[in-house]
C-alpha positions as CSV (number, residue, x, y, z in Angstrom):
1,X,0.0,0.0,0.0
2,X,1.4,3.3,-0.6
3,X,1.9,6.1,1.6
4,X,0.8,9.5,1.3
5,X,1.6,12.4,3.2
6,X,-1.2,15.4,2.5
7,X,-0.1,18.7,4.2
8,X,-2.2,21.6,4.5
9,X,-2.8,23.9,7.6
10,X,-6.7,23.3,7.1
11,X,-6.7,20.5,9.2
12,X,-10.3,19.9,8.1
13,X,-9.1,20.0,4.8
14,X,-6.1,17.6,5.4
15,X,-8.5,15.7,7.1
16,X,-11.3,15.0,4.7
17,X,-8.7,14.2,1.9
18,X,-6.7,11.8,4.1
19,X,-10.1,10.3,4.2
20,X,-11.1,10.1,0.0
21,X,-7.2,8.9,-0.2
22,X,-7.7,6.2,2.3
23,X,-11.0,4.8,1.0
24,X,-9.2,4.8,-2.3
25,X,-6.6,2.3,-0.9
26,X,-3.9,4.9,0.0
27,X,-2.3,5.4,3.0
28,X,-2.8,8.6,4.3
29,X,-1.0,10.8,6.9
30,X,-2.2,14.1,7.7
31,X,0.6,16.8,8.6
32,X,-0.7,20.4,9.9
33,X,2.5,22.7,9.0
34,X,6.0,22.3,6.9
35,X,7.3,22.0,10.5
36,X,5.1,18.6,11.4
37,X,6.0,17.7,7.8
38,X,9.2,17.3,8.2
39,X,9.1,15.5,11.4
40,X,6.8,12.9,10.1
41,X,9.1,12.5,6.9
42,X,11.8,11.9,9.5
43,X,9.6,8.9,11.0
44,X,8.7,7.0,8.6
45,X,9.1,7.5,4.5
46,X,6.0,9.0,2.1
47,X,5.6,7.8,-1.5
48,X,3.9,11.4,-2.5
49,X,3.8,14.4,-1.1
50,X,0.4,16.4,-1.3
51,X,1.4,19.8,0.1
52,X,-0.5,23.0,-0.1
53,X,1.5,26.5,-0.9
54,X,0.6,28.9,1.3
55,X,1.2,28.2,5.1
56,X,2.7,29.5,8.2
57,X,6.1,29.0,8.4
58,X,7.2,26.7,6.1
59,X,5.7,27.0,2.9
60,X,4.8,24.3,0.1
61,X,7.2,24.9,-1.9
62,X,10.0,25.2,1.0
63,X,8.5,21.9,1.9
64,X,9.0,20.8,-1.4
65,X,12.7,22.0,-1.9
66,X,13.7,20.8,1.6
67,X,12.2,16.9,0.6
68,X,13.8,17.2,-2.7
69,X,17.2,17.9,-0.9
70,X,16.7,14.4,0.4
71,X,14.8,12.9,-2.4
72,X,15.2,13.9,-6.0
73,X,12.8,12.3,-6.9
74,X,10.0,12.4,-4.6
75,X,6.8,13.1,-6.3
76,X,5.0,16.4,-5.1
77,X,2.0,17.7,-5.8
78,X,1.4,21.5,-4.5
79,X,-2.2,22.6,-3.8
80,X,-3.2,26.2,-4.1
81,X,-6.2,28.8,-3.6
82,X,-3.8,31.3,-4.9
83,X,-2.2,32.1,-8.3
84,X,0.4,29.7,-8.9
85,X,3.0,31.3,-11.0
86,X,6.4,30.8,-9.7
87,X,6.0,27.5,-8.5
88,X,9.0,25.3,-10.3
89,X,8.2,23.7,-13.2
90,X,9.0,20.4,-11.8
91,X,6.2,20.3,-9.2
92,X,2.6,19.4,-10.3
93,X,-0.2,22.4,-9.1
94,X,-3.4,21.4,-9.0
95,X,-6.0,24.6,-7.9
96,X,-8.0,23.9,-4.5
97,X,-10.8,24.3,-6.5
98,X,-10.5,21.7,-8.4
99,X,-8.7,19.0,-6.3
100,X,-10.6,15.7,-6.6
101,X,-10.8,13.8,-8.6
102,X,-7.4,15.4,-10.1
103,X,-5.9,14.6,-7.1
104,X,-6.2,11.4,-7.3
105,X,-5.7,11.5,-11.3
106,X,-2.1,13.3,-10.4
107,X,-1.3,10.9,-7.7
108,X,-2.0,7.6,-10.3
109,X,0.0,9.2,-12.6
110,X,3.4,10.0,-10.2
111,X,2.9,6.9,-8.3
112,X,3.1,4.7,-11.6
113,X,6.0,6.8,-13.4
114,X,8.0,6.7,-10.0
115,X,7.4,2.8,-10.1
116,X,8.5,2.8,-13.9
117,X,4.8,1.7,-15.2
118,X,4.8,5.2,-17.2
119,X,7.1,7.1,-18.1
120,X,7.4,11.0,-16.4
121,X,7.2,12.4,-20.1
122,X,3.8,10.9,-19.7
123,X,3.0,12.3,-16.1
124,X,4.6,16.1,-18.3
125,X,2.2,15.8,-21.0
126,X,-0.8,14.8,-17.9
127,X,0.5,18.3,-16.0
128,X,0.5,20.1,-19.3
129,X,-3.4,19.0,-20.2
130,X,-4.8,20.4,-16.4
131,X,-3.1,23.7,-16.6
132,X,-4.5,24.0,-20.0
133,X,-8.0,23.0,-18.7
């Protein structure tokens, strides 16, 4: 079963997708903050990281650069209310508004090319298509 770590200070938010993730046959693990990110990282390894961008202290994409210090290739996904321009290229951004079932569309997608079943040019062109939708 893989393991996903879904950050977000909207612990309702974090919550209720922890939730759809698990009854989709996920592991989920809720984190609160960058800060109780990390610290869970620390425990015990994530396949994917779910993070949202804007938080207190560290944000998403801190998050995302501090994982990717350990983990090149750890597959992020950043979550945002907010205009998304300046997020890195290599990190998937999916709008709050429309989170599921793209989520879980994104997370197939990374999951599989990070296994080898598809290739990342494919999980590319799948970014490419949402931010043109």
């Amino acid at each position: 079963m893989k393991t996903i770590l879904f950050v977000d200070d909207n612990e309702a938010l974090a919550r209720l997708s922890c939730d759809i993730l698990q009854m989709h046959g996920y592991r989920a693990i809720s984190a609160f903050s960058g800060e109780d990110a990390l610290a869970k990282m620390d425990k015990e390894k994530s396949d994917l990281v779910v993070t949202d961008v804007r938080m207190p202290g560290i944000s998403g994409i801190e998050l995302a650069n501090k994982l990717r210090e350990n983990d090149p290739k750890m597959p992020i996904i950043v979550v945002t209310g907010y205009d998304h321009q300046g997020v890195s290229q290599d990190l998937v951004v999916l709008p709050k508004a429309e989170l599921f079932p793209n989520l879980l569309d994104q997370i197939k997608t990374h999951l599989n090319a990070a296994d080898g079943t598809k290739s990342v040019s494919d999980a590319t062109e799948n970014k490419e298509s949402l931010k043109a939708s």
